[in-house]
C-alpha positions as CSV (number, residue, x, y, z in Angstrom):
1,X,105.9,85.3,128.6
2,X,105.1,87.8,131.9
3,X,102.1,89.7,131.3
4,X,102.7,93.0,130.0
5,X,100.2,96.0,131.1
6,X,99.3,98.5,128.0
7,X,98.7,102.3,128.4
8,X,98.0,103.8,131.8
9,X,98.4,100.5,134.0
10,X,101.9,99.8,132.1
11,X,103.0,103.7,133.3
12,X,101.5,103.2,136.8
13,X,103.2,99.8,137.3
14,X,106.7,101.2,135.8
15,X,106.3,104.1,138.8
16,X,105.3,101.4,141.4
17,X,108.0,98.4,140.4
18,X,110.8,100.6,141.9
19,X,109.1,100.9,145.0
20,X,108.8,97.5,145.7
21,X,112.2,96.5,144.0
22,X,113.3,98.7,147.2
23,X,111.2,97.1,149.5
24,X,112.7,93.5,147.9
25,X,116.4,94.7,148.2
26,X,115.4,95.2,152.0
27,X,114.2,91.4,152.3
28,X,117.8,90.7,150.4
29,X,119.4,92.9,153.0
30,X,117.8,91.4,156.4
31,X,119.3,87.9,155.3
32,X,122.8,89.9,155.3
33,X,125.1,90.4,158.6
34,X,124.8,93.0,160.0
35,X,127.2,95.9,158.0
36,X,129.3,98.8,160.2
37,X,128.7,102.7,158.6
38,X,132.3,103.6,160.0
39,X,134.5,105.0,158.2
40,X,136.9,103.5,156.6
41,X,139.9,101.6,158.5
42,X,143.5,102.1,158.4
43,X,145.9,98.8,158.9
44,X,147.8,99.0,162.2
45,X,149.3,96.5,164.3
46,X,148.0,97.9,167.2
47,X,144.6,96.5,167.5
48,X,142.2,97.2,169.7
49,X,142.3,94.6,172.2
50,X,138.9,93.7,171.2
51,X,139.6,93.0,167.9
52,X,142.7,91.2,168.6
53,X,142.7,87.5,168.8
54,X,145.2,85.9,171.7
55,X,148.0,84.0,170.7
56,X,148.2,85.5,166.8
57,X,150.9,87.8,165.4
58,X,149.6,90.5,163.4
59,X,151.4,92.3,160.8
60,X,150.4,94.7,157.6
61,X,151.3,93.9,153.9
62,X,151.9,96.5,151.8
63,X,150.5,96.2,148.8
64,X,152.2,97.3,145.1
65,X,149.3,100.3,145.5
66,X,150.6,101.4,148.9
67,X,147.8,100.6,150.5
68,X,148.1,98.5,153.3
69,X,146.3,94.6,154.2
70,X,146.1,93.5,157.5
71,X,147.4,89.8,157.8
72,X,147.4,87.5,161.3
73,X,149.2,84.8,161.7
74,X,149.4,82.3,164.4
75,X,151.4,78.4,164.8
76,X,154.6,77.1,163.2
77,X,156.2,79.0,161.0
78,X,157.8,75.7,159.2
79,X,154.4,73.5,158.9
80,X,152.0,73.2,156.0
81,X,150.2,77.0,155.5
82,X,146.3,77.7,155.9
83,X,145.4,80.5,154.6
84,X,141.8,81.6,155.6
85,X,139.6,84.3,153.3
86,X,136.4,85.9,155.3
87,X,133.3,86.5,153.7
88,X,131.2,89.9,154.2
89,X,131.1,91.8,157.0
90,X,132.9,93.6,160.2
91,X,134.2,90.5,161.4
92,X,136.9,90.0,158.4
93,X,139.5,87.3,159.8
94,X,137.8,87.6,163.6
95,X,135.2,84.8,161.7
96,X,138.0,82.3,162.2
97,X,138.1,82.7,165.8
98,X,137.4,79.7,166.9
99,X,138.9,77.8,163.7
100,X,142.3,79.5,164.2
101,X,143.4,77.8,167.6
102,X,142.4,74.7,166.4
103,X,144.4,74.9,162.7
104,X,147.3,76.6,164.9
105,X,148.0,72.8,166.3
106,X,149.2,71.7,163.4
107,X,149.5,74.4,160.8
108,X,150.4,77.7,159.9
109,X,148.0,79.8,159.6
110,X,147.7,83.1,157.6
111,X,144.3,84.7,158.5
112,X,143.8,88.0,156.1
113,X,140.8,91.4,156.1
114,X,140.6,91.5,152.6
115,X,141.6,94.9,151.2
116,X,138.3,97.3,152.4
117,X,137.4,95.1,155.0
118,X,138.3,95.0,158.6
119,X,141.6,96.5,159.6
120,X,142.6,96.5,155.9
121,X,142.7,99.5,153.3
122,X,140.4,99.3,150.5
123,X,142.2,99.0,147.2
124,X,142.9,102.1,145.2
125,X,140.5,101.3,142.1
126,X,137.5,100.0,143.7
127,X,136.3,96.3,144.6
128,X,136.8,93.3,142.1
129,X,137.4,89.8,142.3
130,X,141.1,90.8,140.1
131,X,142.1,93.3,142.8
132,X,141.4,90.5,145.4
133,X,143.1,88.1,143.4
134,X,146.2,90.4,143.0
135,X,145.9,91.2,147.1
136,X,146.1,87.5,147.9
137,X,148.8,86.7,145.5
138,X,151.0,89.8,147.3
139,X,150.7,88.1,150.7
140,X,151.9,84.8,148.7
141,X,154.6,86.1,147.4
142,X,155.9,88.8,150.4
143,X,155.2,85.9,153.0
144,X,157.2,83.0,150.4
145,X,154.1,80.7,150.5
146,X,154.8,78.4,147.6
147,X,151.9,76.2,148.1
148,X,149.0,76.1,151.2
149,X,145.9,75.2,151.9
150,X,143.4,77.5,150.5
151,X,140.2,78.0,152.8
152,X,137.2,80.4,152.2
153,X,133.7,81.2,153.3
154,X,130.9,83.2,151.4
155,X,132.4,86.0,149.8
156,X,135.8,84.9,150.7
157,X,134.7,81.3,149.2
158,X,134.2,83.0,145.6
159,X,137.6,84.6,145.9
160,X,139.1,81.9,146.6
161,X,137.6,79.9,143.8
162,X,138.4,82.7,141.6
163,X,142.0,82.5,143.1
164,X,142.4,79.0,142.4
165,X,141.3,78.8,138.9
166,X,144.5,81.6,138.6
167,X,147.0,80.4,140.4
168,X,146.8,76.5,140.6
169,X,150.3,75.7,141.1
170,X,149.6,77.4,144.7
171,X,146.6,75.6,146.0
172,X,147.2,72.1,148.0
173,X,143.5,71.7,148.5
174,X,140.6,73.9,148.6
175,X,137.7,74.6,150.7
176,X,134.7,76.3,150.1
177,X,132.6,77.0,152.9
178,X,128.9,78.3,152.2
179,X,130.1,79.7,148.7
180,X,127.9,82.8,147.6
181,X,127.6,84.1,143.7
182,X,127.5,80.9,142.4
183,X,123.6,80.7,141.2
184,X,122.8,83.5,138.6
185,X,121.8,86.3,139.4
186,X,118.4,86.3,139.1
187,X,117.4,82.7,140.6
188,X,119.4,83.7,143.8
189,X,117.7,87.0,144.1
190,X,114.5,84.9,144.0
191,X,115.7,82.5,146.8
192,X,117.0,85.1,149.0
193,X,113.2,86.7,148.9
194,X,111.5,83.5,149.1
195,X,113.7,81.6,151.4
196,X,113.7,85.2,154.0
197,X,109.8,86.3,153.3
198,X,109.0,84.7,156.6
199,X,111.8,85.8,158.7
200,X,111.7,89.4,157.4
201,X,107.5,89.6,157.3
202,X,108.1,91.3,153.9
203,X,106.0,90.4,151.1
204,X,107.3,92.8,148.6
205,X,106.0,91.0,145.7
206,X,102.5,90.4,147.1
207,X,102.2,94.6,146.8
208,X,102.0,94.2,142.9
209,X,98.3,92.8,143.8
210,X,97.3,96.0,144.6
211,X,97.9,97.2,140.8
212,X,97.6,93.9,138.9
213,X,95.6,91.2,140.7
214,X,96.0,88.5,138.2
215,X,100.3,88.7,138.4
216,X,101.6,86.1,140.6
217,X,105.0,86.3,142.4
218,X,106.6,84.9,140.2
219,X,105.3,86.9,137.2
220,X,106.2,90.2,139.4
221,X,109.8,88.8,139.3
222,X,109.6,88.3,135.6
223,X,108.1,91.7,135.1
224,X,111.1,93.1,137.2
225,X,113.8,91.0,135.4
226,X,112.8,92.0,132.0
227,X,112.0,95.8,133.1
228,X,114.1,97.3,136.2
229,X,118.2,96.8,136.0
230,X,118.5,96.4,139.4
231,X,122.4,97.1,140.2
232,X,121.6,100.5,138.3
233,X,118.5,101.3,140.4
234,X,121.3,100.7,143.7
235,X,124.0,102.6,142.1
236,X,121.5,105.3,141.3
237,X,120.5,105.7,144.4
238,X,123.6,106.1,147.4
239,X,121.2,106.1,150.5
240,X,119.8,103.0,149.4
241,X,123.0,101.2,148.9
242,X,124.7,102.1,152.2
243,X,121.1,101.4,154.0
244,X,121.7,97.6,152.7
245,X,125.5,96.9,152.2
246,X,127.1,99.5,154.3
247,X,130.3,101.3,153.2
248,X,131.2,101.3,149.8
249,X,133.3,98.4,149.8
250,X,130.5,96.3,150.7
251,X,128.5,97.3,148.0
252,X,130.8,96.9,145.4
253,X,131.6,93.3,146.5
254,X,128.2,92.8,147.2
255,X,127.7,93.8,142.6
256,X,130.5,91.8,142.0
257,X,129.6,88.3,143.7
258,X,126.6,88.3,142.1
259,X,127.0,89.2,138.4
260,X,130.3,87.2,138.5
261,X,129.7,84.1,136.3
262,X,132.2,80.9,138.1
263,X,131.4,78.7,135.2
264,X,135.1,78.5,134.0
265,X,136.7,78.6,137.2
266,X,134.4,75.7,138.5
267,X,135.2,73.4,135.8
268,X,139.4,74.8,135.8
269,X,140.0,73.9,139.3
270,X,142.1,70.5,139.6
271,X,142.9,70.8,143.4
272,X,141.0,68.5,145.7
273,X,138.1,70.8,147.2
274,X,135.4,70.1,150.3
275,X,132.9,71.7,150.1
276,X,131.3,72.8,153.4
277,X,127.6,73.8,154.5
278,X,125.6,75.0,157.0
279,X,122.3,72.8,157.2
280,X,119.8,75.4,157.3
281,X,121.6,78.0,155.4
282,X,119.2,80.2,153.6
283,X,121.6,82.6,152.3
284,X,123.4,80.7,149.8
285,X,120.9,77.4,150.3
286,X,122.2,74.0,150.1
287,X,121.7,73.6,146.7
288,X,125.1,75.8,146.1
289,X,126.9,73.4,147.8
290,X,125.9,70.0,145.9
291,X,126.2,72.1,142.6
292,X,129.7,72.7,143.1
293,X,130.2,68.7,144.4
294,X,128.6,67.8,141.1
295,X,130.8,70.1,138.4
296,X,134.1,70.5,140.0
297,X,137.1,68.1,139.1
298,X,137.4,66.2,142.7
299,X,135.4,67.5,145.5
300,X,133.1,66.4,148.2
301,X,130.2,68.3,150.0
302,X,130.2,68.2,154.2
303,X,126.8,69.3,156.0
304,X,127.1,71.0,159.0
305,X,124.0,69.8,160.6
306,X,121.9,72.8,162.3
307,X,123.9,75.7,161.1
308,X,123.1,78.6,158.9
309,X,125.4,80.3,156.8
310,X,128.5,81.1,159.1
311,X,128.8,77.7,160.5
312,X,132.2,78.1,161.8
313,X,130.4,80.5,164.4
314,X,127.3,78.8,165.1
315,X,128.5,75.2,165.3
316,X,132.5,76.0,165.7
317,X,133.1,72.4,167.4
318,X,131.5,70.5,164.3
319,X,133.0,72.8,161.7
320,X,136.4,72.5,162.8
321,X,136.0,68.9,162.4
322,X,135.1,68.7,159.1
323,X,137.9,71.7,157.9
324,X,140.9,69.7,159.7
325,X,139.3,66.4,158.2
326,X,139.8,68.0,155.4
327,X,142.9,69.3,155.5
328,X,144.9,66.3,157.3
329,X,142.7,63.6,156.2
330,X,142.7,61.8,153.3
331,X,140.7,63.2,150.4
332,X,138.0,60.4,148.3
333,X,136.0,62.0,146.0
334,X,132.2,60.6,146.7
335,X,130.9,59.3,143.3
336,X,127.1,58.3,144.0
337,X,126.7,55.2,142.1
338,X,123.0,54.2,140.2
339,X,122.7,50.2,140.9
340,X,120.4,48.1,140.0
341,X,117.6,47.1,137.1
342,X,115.2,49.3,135.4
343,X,111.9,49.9,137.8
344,X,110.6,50.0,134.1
345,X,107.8,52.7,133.4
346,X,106.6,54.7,136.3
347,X,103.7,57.3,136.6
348,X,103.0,59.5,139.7
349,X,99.4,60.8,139.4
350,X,97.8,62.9,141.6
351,X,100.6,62.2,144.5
352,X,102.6,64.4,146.9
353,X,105.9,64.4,148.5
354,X,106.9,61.6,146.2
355,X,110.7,60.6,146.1
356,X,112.2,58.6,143.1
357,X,115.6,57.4,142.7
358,X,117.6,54.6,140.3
359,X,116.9,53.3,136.8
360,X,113.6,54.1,135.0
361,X,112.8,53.4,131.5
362,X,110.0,56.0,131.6
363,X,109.1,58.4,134.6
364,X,105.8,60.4,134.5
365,X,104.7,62.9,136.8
366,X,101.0,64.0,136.0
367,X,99.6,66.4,138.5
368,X,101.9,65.5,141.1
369,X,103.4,68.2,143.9
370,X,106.8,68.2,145.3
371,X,108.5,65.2,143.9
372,X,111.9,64.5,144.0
373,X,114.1,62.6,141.5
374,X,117.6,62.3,142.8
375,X,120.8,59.8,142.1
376,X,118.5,58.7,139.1
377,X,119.0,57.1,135.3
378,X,116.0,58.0,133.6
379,X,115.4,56.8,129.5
380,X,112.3,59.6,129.0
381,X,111.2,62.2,131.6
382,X,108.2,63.7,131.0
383,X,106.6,66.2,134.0
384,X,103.1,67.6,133.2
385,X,101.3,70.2,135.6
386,X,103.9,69.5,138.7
387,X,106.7,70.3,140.8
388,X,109.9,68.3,140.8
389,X,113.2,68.6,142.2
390,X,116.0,67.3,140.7
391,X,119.6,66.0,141.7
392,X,122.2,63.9,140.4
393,X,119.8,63.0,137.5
394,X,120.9,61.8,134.0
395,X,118.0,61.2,131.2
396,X,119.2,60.3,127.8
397,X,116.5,59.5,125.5
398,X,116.5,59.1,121.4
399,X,113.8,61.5,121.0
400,X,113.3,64.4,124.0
401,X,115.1,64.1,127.6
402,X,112.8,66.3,129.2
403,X,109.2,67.3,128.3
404,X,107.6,69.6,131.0
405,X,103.8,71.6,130.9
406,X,102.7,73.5,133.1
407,X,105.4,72.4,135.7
408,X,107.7,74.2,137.8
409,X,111.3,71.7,137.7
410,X,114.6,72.8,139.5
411,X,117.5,70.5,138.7
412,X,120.7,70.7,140.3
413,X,123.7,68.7,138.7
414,X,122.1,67.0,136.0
415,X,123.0,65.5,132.0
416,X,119.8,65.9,129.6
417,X,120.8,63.9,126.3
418,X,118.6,63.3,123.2
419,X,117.7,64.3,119.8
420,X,116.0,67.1,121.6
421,X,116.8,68.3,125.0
422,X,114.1,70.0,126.7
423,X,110.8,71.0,125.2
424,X,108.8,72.7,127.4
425,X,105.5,75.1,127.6
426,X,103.8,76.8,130.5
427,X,106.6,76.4,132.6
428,X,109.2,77.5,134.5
429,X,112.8,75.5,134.8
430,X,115.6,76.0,136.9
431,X,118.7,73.8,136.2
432,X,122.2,74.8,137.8
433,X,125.3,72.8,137.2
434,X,123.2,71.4,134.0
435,X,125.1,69.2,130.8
436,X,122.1,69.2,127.5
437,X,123.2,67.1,124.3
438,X,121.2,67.5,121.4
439,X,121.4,66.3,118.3
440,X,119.1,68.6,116.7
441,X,117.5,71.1,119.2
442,X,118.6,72.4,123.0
443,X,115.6,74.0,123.8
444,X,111.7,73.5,122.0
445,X,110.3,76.5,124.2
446,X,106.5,77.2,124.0
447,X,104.3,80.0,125.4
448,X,104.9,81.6,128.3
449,X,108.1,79.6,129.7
450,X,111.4,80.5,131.7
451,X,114.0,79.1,131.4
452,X,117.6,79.6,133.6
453,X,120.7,78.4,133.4
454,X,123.5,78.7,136.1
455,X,126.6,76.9,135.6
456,X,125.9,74.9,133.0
457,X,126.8,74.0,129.2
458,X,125.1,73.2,125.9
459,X,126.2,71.3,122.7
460,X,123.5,71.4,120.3
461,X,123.0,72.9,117.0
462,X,121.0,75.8,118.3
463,X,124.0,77.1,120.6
464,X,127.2,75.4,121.9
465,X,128.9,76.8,124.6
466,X,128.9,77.8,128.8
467,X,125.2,78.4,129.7
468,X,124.8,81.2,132.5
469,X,121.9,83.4,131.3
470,X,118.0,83.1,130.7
471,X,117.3,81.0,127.5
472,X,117.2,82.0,125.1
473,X,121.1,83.3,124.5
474,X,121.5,87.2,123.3
């Protein structure tokens, strides 16, 4: 496991870890919009002119804790309803700009600022995904919306889900535009820093050189997992928190998205979802998006092509096609299909950028850097000192599915079946949206190996049950 410093060094590096865990959350927070210090709204239908969009009625809920939600509303009363959840920020429902005009054609739309965001009064008790849920269902029930469309991005995409898996007999169909939370918590911590080091020209991690020259990046965020609870280190520490999220609404939803665990809504949800992206999004990366297309009941991902994470802004024209597609058009679940013989037994050895796909009796990566196994059957997978992605990948074997050393794997919708499911040693796996059958073992773990599990589930005799933690299970 991470390399633990004794004595003196461990005491120095305990005093230096919550500096750069600082200097980390201010990677996170450069990949976040841009968050307003003002103070905190009241809901009046008044609006500044700037903040009003044309041709939309607005109008204030009043919610059973007399606080107040800002709602806007726009196109015919007596046609199918849209409503449309924002994700973090100033913007609230003012995302939707250019999506509203286009829904309005054919739709009703109901446009909401979430309760602390916006033009909307923050709820009474604080931020959570129940209060959200409770603020929705309100504007349901005072507006007499038996069923609509249910549409979401980021933050407002996990609300939604959340809202769905609660109130089925509501939703038509769902969307889920560049969905945040979804990953646990640590592995999207680690993208955020990794897929923002270059952007933000912070290397927080590379700072632990200075004390401990042999601990990796990697092993730095092991060290901090293990050692520094980061959402106390935030909560401990106001100036921080506002520095990064803003008001205190932000930061509470900001906590809640991302120690959420979606596993049972994911899998509860019956309505027909879409699942939109932005291309290049490296907020909530790509691989969010086919994880939900893999677990949920009948969905389809939608790529945006050279957009980032708010797509309906950056690439309005092409996301407006794909949400009223969506909405209006009819909904086929894509099922990728695996065709064709067995390729037999198959070794890459010493290769790069190597892309496998289809039936294999036996696949073998020895020394081999960035390969990718995707829409794949696979009868024994074993990876030794390499890096593979994974997608779409099923490998049922009568002795052990996957056997990885000295490997770093991240797989991403994929079914590990055999008598054991993974052994692995000097290594570190990342599987999200990940089924493992075993008949006698899940997990044969050796030294110094991690191990995560977002989304996923586990029958074996060793634990049975929704995985969303670092193996092993507390």
């Amino acid at each position: 496991m991470p390399m633990r410093p004794n004595g003196t060094m461990n005491t120095c590096i305990d005093h230096f870890i919550r500096r750069a865990i600082v200097s980390i959350l201010l990677c996170v927070a450069a990949a976040l919009p841009a968050l307003s210090q003002d103070t905190i709204p009241k809901c009046h239908i008044d609006i500044d002119p700037a903040y009003r969009l044309a041709n939309v009625d607005y109008s204030c809920v009043r919610l059973p804790s007399d606080r107040k939600m800002l709602i806007a509303e726009a196109g015919n009363a007596s046609a199918p309803t849209v409503v449309l959840v924002h994700g973090l920020g100033d913007n609230a429902h003012r995302d939707w700009k250019y999506a509203v005009p286009e829904l309005a054609k054919q739709f009703h739309v109901v446009a909401v600022d979430l309760p602390g965001f916006g033009d909307s009064e923050p709820l009474p008790d604080g931020y959570s995904f129940a209060g959200l849920d409770a603020a929705l269902e309100e504007v349901a029930i005072q507006r007499k919306l038996q069923q609509f469309h249910l549409v979401g991005h980021s933050l407002g995409a996990a609300v939604s889900l959340y809202y769905a898996e609660r109130h089925p007999q509501r939703i038509r169909r769902l969307v889920l535009a560049d969905a945040a939370g979804v990953l646990l918590q640590q592995v999207f911590t680690r993208q955020l820093i990794e897929a923002n080091r270059a952007s933000t020209g912070i290397d927080a991690l590379g700072l632990l050189g200075v004390l401990a020259p042999d601990m990796s990046a990697d092993r730095a965020l092991d060290f901090i997992e293990d050692r520094v609870d980061v959402n106390f280190l935030l909560t401990a520490n106001p100036a921080l928190r506002r520095a990064i999220f803003g008001m205190q609404t932000y930061a509470d939803a900001a906590f809640g998205l991302v120690e959420h665990d979606f596993t049972s809504a994911i899998r509860a949800v019956r309505a027909p979802t879409v699942i939109i992206w932005g291309e290049n999004d490296n907020i909530t990366p790509i691989r969010t998006g086919r994880l939900l297309a893999a677990r949920m009941h009948e969905a389809q991902l939608r790529i945006v092509p050279d957009a980032q994470h708010v797509p309906m802004l950056q690439r309005p024209d092409a996301f407006n096609r794909e949400l009223l597609s969506s909405l209006a058009g009819p909904f086929a679940p894509v099922s990728p299909s695996i065709a064709g013989p067995s390729q037999g037994d198959v070794t890459c050895n010493g290769q790069t950028n190597q892309r496998y796909s289809g039936m294999f009796d036996r696949l073998t990566l020895d020394n081999c850097s960035n390969a990718h196994l995707e829409n794949a059957r696979v009868r024994e997978l074993r990876v030794q000192r390499s890096t593979l992605t994974m997608d779409r990948v099923t490998v049922e074997s009568p002795a052990i599915a996957l056997d990885a050393s000295d490997s770093t794997i991240t797989a991403t919708g994929i079914t590990l079946i055999g008598r054991t499911g993974i052994r692995a040693q000097l290594s570190r796996l990342d599987l999200a949206g990940a089924t493992l059958r075993a008949q006698e073992r899940a997990v044969q773990m050796g030294s110094d190996t991690r191990l995560y599990f977002s989304v996923s589930d586990v029958e074996a005799p060793d634990y049975r049950g929704d995985a969303h933690f670092i193996w092993p299970p507390k």
